[in-house]
SEDREN-187191 format. One line per 4 residues: their letters; for each residue x, y, z of C-alpha. Coordinates in steps of 0.001 Angstrom, whole numbers, plus 500000, padded with zeros to 6 digits. Example, Ala and Ser with C-alpha at 12.3 -4.5 7.8 and 13.67 -1.06 7.14 Angstrom:
% residues 2
as> 512300,495500,507800 | 513670,498940,507140 $
% end
This chain:
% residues 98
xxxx> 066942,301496,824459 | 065461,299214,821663 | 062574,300338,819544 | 060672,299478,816773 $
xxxx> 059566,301592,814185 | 055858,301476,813490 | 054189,300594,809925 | 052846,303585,808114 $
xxxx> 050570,303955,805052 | 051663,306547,802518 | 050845,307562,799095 | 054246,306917,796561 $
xxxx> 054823,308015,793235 | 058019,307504,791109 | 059186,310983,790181 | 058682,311859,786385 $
xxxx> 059334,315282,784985 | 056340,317242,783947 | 053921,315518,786494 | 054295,319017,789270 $
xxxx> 055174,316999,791698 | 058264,318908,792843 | 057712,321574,794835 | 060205,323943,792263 $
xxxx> 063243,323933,790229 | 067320,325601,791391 | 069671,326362,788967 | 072551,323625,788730 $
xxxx> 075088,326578,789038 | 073462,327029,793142 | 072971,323783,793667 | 076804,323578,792728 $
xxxx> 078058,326584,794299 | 075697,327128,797256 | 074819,323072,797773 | 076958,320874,800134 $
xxxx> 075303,317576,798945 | 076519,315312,796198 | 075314,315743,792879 | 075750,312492,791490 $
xxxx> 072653,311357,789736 | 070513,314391,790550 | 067688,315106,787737 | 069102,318178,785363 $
xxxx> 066388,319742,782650 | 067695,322026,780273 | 065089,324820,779429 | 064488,326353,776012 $
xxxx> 066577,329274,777236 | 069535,326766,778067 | 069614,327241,781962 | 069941,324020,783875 $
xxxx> 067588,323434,786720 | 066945,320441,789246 | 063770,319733,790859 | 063708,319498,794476 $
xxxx> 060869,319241,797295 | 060359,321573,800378 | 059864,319654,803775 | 060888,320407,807649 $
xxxx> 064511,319357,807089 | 064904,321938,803996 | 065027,321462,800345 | 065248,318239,798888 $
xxxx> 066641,317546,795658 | 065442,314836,793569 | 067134,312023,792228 | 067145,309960,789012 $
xxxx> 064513,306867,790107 | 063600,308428,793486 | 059966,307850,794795 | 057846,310793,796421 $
xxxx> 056692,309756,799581 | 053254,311867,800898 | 052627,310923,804292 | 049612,311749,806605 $
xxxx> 049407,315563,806968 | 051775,317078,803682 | 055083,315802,804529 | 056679,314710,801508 $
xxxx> 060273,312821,801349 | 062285,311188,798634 | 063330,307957,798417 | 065640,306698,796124 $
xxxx> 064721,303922,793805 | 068002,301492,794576 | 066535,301737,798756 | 062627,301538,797774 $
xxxx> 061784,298388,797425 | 063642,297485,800710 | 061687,300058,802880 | 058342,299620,801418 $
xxxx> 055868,297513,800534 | 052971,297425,798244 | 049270,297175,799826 | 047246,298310,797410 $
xx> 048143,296926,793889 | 046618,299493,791660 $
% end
């Protein structure tokens, strides 16, 4: 079967530290030795007391870490994904140019 995936509206916002729009912060050393996802451009902030962290999102598939350039998709009733800034601007397109 052949389908076609509908248009949606969402609300997008490039990622930038300090903004709260992660959902929380892991220590690199889990994300390293408890992760079993690449960590090849994920976001690292070193705190004042030196431990590494990288922001991530909560949705229904789990935690999702964020990515240097990646876009925060909020769609129609909370879900939140990320997108990642090289993909963007082939899956979406602006409507509102504010």
């Amino acid at each position: 079967m052949k389908s076609r995936r509908i248009p949606l509206e969402s609300e997008v916002d490039k990622y930038e530290v300090g903004k709260g729009m992660e959902d929380g912060f892991c220590l690199w050393t889990d994300v390293i030795t408890k992760g079993w996802i690449s960590t090849d451009g994920l976001i690292k902030i070193t705190r004042p007391d030196g431990s590494v962290v990288c922001p991530f999102i909560q949705n229904r598939r789990g935690m999702i870490f964020i990515r240097e350039d990646d876009y925060i998709i909020y769609e129609e009733g909370g879900e939140r994904h990320c997108c990642g800034g090289d993909k963007f601007h082939l899956r979406f397109q602006e409507t509102d140019p504010a």
